[in-house]
C-alpha positions as CSV (number, residue, x, y, z in Angstrom):
1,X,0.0,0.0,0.0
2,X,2.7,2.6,1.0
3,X,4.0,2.0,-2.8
4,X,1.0,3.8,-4.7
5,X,1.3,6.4,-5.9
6,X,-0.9,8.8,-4.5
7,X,1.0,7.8,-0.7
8,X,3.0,11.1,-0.5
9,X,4.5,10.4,2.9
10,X,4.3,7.8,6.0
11,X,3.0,8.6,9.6
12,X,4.2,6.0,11.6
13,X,5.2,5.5,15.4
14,X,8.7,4.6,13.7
15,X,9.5,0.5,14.9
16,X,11.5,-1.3,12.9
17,X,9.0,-3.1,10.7
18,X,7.3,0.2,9.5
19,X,10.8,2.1,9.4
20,X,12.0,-0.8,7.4
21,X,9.1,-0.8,4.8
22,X,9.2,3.1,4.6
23,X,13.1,3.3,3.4
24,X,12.6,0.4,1.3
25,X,9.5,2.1,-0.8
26,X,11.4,5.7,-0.4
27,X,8.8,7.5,0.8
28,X,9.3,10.6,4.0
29,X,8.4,10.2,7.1
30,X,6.5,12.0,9.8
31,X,7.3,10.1,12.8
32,X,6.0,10.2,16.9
33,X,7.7,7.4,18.9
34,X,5.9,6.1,22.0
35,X,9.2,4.2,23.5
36,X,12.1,2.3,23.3
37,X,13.8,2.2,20.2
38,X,11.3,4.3,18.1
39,X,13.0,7.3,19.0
40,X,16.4,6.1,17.6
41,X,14.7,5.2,14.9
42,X,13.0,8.5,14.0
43,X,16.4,10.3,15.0
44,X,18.3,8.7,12.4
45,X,15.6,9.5,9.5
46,X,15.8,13.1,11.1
47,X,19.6,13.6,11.0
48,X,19.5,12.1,7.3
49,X,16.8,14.9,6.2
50,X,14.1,12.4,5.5
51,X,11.7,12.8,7.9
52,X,10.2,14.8,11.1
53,X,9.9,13.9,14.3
54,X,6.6,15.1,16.8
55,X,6.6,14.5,20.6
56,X,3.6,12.7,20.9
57,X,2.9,14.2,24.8
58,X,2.8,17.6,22.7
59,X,0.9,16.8,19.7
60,X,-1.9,18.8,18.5
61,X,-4.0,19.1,15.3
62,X,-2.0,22.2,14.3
63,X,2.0,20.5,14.5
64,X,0.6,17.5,12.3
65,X,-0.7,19.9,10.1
66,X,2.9,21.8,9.8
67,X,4.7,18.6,9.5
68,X,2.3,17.3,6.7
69,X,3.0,20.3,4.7
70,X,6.4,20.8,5.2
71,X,6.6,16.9,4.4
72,X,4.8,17.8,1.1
73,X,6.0,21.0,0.0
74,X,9.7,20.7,0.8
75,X,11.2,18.0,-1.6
76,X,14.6,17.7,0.3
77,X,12.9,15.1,2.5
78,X,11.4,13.2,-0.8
79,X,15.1,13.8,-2.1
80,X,17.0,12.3,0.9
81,X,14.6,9.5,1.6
82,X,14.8,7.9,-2.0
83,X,18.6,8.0,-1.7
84,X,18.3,6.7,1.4
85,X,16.0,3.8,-0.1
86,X,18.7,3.4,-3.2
87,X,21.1,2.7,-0.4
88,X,19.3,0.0,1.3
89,X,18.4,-1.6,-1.6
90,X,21.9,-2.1,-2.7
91,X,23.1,-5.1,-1.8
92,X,25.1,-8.2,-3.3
93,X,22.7,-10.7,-2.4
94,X,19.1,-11.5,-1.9
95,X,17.4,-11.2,1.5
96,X,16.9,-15.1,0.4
97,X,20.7,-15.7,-0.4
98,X,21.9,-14.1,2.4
99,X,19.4,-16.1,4.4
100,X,20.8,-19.4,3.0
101,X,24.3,-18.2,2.9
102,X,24.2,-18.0,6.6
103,X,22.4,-20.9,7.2
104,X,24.4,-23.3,5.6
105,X,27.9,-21.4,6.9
106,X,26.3,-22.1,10.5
């Protein structure tokens, strides 16, 4: 679903699963962590310029709002998060080589 093409941007608490998925489609990030490592996660895709980060104790209609269009209207975070994507996408082997690579080195 995050692959259409009418998905302009992600709003996700920012755990691994939906952190992974949102690099590997290339799409921004608006991220609020509730705990543990969420708000690693969201700091990284901060620091890289491909997302924002809300403090979910202080959010209100009005910050999403900024956030969203900021997301949308700023292509810097569109930018950085597809080279980010290219990045993780790179790789010599399959998720399923790598996966049998490492089971049969075991």
């Amino acid at each position: 679903m995050m692959e259409h093409k009418n998905v302009i941007a992600v709003i996700s608490h920012g755990g691994l699963g939906s952190l992974t998925e949102t690099v590997y489609v290339g799409k921004p990030m608006i991220g609020i962590p509730l705990f543990a490592d969420q708000y690693v996660n969201i700091e990284n895709i901060v620091r890289r310029g491909a997302g924002i980060q809300l403090d979910y104790d202080d959010l209100s209609e009005e910050k999403i709002r900024v956030a969203v269009n900021e997301i949308v209207h700023n292509p810097k975070y569109k930018d950085n998060m597809r080279e980010l994507s290219r990045q993780f996408r790179d790789r010599p082997m399959t998720p399923l080589q790598t996966a049998v690579y490492w089971t049969e080195y075991v």
